[in-house]
C-alpha positions in Angstrom: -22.3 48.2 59.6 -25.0 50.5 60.4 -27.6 52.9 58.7 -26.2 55.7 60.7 -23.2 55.7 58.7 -25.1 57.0 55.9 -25.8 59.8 57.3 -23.1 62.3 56.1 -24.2 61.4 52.5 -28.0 62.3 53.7 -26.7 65.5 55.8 -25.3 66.7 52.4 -28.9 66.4 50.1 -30.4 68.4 53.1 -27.9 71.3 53.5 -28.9 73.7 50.9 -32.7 73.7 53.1 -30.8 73.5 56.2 -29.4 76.8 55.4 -32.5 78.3 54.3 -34.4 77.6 57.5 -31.3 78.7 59.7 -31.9 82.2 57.5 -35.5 81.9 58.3 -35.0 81.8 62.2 -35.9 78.2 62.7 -33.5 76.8 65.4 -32.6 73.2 66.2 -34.6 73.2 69.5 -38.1 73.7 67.7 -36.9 71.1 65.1 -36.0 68.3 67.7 -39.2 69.3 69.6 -41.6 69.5 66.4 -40.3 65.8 65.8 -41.0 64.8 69.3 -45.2 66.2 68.9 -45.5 64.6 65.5 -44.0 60.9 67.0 -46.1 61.3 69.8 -49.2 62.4 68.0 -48.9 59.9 65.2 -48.4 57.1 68.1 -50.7 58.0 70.8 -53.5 57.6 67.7 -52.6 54.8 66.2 -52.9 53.3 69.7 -55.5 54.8 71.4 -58.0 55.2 68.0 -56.6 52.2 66.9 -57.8 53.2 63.4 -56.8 49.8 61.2 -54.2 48.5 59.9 -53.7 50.6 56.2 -53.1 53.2 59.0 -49.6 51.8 59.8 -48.2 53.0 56.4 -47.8 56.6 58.1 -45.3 54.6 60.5 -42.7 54.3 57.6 -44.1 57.2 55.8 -43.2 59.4 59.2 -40.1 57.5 60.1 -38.2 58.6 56.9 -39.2 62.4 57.5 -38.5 62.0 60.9 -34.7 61.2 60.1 -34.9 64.1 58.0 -35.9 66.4 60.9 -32.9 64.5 63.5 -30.6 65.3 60.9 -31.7 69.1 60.5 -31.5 69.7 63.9 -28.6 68.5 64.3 -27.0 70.7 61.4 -28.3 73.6 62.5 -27.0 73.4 65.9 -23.5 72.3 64.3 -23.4 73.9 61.7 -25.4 77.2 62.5 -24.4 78.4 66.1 -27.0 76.9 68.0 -25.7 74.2 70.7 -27.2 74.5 73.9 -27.4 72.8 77.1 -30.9 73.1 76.4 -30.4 71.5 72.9 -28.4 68.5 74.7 -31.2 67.1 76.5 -33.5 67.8 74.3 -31.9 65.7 71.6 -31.4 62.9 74.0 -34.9 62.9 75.3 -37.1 63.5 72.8 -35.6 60.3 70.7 -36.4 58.3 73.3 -39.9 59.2 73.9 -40.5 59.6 69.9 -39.2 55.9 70.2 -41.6 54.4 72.4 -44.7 56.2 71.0 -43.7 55.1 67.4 -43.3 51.5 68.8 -45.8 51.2 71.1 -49.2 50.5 68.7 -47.1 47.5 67.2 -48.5 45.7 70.7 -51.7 45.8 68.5 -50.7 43.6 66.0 -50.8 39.6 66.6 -48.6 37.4 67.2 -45.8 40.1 68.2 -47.2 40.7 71.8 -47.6 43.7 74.3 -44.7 41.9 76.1 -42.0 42.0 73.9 -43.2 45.5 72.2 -42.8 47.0 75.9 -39.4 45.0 76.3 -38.2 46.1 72.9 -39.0 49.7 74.3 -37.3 49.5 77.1 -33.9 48.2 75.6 -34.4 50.8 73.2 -34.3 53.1 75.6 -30.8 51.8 77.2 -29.2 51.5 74.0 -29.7 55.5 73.9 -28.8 55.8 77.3 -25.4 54.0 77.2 -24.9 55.9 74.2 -25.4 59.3 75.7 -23.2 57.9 78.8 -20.0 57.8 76.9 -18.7 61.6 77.3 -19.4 60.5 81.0 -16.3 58.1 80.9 -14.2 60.1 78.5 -15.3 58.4 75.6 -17.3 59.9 72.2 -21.1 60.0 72.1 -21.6 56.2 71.4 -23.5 55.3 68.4 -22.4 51.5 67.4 -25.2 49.0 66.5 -26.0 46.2 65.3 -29.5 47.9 66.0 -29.4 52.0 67.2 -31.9 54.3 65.9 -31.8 54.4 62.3 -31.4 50.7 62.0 -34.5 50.6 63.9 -36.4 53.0 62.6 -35.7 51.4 59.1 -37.1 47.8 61.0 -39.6 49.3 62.4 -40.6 50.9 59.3 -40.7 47.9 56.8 -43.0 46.0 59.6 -45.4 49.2 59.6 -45.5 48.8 55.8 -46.1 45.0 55.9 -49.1 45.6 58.2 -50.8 48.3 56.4 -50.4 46.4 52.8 -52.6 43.4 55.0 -50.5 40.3 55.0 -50.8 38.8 58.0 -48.1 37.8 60.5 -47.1 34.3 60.2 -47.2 32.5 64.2 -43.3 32.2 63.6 -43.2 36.1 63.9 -44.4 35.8 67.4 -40.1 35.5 67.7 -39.6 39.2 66.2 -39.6 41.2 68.6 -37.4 38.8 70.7 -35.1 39.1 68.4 -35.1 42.5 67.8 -34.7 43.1 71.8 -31.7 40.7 71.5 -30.6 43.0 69.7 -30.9 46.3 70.7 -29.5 44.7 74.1 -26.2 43.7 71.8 -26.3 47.3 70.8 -26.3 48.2 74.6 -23.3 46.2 75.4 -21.3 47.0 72.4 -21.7 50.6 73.5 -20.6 50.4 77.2 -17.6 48.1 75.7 -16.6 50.3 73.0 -16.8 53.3 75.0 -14.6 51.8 77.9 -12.1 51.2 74.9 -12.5 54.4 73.9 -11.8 56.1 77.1 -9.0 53.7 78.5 -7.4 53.7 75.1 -7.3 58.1 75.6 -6.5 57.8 79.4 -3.7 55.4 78.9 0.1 56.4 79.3 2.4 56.7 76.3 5.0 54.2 75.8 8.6 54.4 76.2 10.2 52.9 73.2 
């Protein structure tokens, strides 16, 4: 089970504004892009200004609208006309690079560890990679978990809202972020396995009876 599959309830609160903006002339490439400056802003000064911890509550804060924005974009290229090659790598890219800004000031906050933020970023990165590789093989855009994006954005989110309310990490959390790449890296290689069934399973003769 994953958070993703929520996401045709949350697609239907947002369509009566997704429709509005598409009226508007807002297309799905300045959404995904808007996202992308916003993740990066928000992370590059949490990291670099490194302005305290109450300052983490914009991590959850941000990580809920940012769903919000994925799932407008992806609306209004679906829904509204507006796939693009363009669009294609776009969507792909900037969710990885929103990622690893959005993550990266977590290597801040003791015990968790620059280490196993920067590995946690990494597999994060994979995960979306081997999901983007499935039309590659014949298979569906790959989206299983335990841990793809929303699952960790929701993670990701409760941690940034334990840190700004102040309570510090206990020495046994030094293991999160291990875990969490364990994780991710399950996600990976339930992705590539699932998309090989997916492709042999559509490649495969029909039976005689």
């Amino acid at each position: 089970m994953s958070i993703y599959q929520l996401k045709p309830r949350f697609q239907a609160l947002l369509r009566p504004m997704v429709g509005r903006l598409a009226a508007a002339g807002t297309t799905a490439n300045q959404v995904t892009v808007a996202a992308c400056a916003i993740s990066v802003a928000l992370g590059a000064w949490l990291f670099f200004a490194a302005p305290g911890r109450r300052a983490f509550a914009l991590v959850p804060a941000w990580m809920l609208l940012r769903m919000a924005f994925n799932a407008i974009d992806g609306m209004l290229a679906r829904e509204h006309g507006q796939q693009s090659r363009l669009g294609a790598f776009l969507n792909e890219l900037t969710d990885v690079l929103s990622d690893a800004a959005l993550y990266a000031p977590f290597a801040l906050v003791a015990p968790l560890g620059g280490f196993w933020v920067g590995a946690f970023i990494v597999a994060a990165g994979l995960s979306e990679f081997a999901g983007a590789l499935g039309p590659s093989v014949g298979a569906s855009r790959r989206y299983d978990g335990p841990l793809g994006k929303s699952d960790r954005a929701f993670v990701v989110g409760v941690l940034g809202l334990y840190v700004a309310l102040g309570g510090p990490l206990p020495a046994a959390s030094a293991w999160l972020m291990p875990l969490l790449t364990a994780l991710v890296a399950w996600t990976t290689v339930n992705r590539v396995r699932r998309a090989l069934a997916e492709a042999g399973a559509t490649a495969a003769p029909p039976t005689l009876p």
